[in-house]
N, C-alpha and C positions, 0 to 999 in steps of 0.2 A: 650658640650657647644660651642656656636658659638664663633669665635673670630670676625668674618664681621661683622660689623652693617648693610652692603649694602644686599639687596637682591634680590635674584636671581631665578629665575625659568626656566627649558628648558622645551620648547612646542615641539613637530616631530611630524607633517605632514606623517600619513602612512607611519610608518618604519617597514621595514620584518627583518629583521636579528635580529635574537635573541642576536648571537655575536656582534652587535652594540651597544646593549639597553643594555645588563650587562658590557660591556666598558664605556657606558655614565653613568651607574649609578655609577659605579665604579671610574667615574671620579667628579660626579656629590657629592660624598662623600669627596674625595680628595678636593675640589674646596667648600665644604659646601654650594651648590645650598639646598633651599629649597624644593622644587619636580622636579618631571620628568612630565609631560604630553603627553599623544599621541594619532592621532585621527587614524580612520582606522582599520580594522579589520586583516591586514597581521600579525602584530605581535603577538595578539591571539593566532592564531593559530600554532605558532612557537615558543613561551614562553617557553616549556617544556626543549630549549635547551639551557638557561639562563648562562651567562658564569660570572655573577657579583661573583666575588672570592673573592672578602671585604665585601657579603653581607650586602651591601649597602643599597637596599630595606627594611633590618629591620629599618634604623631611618632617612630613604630620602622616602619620599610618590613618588610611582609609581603607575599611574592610567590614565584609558581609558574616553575619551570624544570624543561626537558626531563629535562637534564644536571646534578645537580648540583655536579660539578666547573667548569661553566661558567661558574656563579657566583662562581665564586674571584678575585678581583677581584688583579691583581697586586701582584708585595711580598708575599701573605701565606700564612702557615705553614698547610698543610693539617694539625690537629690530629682524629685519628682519636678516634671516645670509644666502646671497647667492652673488654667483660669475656672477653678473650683470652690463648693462653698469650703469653708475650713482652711483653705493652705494660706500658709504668710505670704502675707506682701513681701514683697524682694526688699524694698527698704528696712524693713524690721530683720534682716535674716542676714545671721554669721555664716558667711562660710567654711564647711571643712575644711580641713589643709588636703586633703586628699578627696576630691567629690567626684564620682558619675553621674553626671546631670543628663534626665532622661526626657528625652521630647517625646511625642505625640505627632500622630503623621498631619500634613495640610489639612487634609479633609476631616481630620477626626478628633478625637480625644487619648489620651490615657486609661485602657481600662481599667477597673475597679481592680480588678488580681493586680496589674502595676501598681495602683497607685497605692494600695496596701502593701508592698513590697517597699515600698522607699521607707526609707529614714528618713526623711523632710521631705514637706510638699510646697513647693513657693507659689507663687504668681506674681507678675505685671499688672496694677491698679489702670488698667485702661481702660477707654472707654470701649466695648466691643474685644476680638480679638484682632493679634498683631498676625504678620507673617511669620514663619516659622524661622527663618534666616534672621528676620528682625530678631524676633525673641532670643534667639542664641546668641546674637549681636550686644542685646543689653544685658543678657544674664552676663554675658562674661565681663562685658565692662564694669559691672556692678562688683565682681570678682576683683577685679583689678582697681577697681577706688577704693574697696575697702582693704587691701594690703596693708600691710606697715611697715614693709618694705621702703626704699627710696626709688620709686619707680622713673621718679623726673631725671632723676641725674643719674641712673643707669639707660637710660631711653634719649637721648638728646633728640632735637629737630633733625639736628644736622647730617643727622644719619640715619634717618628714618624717611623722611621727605620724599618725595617726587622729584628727581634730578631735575627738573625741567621748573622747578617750583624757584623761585628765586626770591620772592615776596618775603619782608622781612616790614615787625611791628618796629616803628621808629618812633619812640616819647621826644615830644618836644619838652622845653623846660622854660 
């Protein structure tokens, strides 16, 4: 069961690494994104080497389209995410209660036609650029701090953890 009411979907722009797509999905669980999206045939053919270890894909829809603007399901905010001059800093930037945030492949960029298609352009203030799995990793967390939700006490430890994780903060007094 969701705890967000806000919703979310990640779109990729011709992504090759399989080790990216099972970290976004695996994060895309983590973060409760509705689907994955992705156009392009690289990953295809590189799927086989699928690194999602939360098998994440059994309850996050992952699936190939021509277009990926086709995917934009309506109602929601096409959110551009590239290290560009003009887009906001991720710090600066509300998010929709309903966004497709739309990546750029490994190797490349968002072209000009995408990035004029979005309603907001954000970027990561990094130094250089990040990995693509990172970047979807902090957009969504960025997503998720700025809630106003009660995220803590719908999400406890206790039930989130690593069974194997036993390590507990202990204040002395």
């Amino acid at each position: 069961m969701s705890v967000l009411r806000n919703k979310a979907i990640i779109g990729l722009v011709n992504p090759k690494s399989p080790s990216n797509i099972g970290m976004i999905m695996r994060a895309a669980g983590c973060y409760e994104a509705e689907e994955v999206l992705y156009s392009g045939n690289r990953y295809d053919k590189a799927k086989k080497f699928n690194t999602d270890t939360q098998n994440s894909s059994e309850h996050i829809y992952l699936s190939h389209c021509e277009n990926i603007l086709e995917g934009v399901p309506n109602g929601y905010c096409v959110v551009g995410v590239e290290l560009v001059e003009g887009a906001t800093p991720l710090m600066h930037f509300n998010h929709p209660e309903k966004a497709f945030y739309l990546f750029g492949p490994e190797d490349g960029s968002l072209t000009q036609q995408l990035v004029d298609a979005c309603d907001h352009v954000v970027y990561i203030p990094t130094k250089g650029c990040m990995n693509l799995a990172c970047t979807v990793n902090v957009l969504l967390y960025d997503r998720l701090a700025k809630t106003t939700e009660d995220i803590v006490t719908a999400r406890p430890v206790s039930e989130n953890k690593d069974r194997n994780n036993q390590t507990r903060v202990v204040k002395s007094e």
